[in-house]
C-alpha positions, 0 to 999 in steps of 0.5 A, a space after each residue: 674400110 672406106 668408101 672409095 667413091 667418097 672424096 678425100 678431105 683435105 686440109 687446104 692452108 690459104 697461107 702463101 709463102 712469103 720469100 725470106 732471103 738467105 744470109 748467102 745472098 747478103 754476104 755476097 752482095 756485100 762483097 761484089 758492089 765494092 769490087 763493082 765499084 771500083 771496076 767502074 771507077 777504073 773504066 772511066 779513070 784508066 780506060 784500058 780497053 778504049 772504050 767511048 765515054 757513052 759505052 762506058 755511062 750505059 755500063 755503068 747505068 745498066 750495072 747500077 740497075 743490077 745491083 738494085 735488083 741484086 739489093 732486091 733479092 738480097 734484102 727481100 725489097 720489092 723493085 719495079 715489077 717482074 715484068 721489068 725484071 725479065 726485059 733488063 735480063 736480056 740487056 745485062 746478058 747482052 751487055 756482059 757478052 759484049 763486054 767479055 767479047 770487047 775484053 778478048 778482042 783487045 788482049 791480042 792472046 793466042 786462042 788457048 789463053 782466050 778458051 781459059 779466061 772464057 772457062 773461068 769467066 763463062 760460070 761467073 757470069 751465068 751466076 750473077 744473070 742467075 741473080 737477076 732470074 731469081 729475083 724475077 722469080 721471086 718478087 712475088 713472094 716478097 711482102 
C-alpha cells in the first residue's frame, strides 16, 4: 500500500519537440508555386479583371512573402518571427477577400453561379490562410 500524502515521482524529460514537416506539405508546395506563377504572370500579361499596375506589384509581393512562408513551413526554415507571421495573416485574408470580391463583381453572373464559385473557392482559401497559421504556430519548434 502507498502512502498517499507522499508525492508521486515523475519522470520529467527536458527534451522539447522539434517540428519535422510532413512529405504532404512538400508535394503541395511543389504543386501550388508553378500554378501561382503563372497565375501572376497572366495578371500582369493579360489583365482580365483590369486591375491598376500597383494592385497587381502588391499582390504579387504580398503572394511571394506567402510562399516564403509556405517555403518555411514545408521545409521546416526559420523565417522572420512569429510575430511577423501573425501581422502578414491578416493582410493576405484581406488580400484574398478583395481579390475574390474584385473577381465576382466583374464576371457579371447571376447570384446562383456567384454562391457556387464562392462554395468551391471559400475552402481553398481557408486552407492556404490555414498554411501561414500553421506556420506561426509552428516556428518555434524548428531548429
Amino acid at each position: 500500500m502507498q502512502n498517499l500524502y507522499e508525492v508521486s515521482v515523475g519522470n520529467l524529460d527536458n527534451e522539447s519537440y522539434i517540428y519535422t514537416p510532413s512529405i504532404f506539405w512538400k508535394i503541395l508546395f511543389f504543386l501550388l508555386v508553378p500554378i501561382e506563377s503563372w497565375s501572376q504572370y497572366e495578371a500582369f500579361t493579360q489583365n482580365a479583371y483590369n486591375q491598376s499596375i500597383w494592385w497587381l506589384t502588391a499582390s504579387l509581393v504580398i503572394y511571394t512573402i506567402y510562399f516564403v512562408g509556405f517555403y518555411g513551413l514545408a521545409f521546416a526554415k526559420r523565417i522572420a518571427t512569429p510575430r511577423f507571421w501573425g501581422f502578414f495573416l491578416p493582410l493576405i485574408m484581406v488580400t484574398d477577400i478583395y481579390e475574390i470580391g474584385t473577381v465576382v463583381a466583374t464576371m457579371n453572373m447571376t447570384v446562383l453561379e456567384n454562391q457556387m464559385r464562392l462554395l468551391f473557392i471559400s475552402p481553398v482559401v481557408l486552407f492556404l490562410w490555414f498554411i501561414i497559421f500553421r506556420y506561426r504556430k509552428v516556428m518555434r519548434y524548428i531548429k
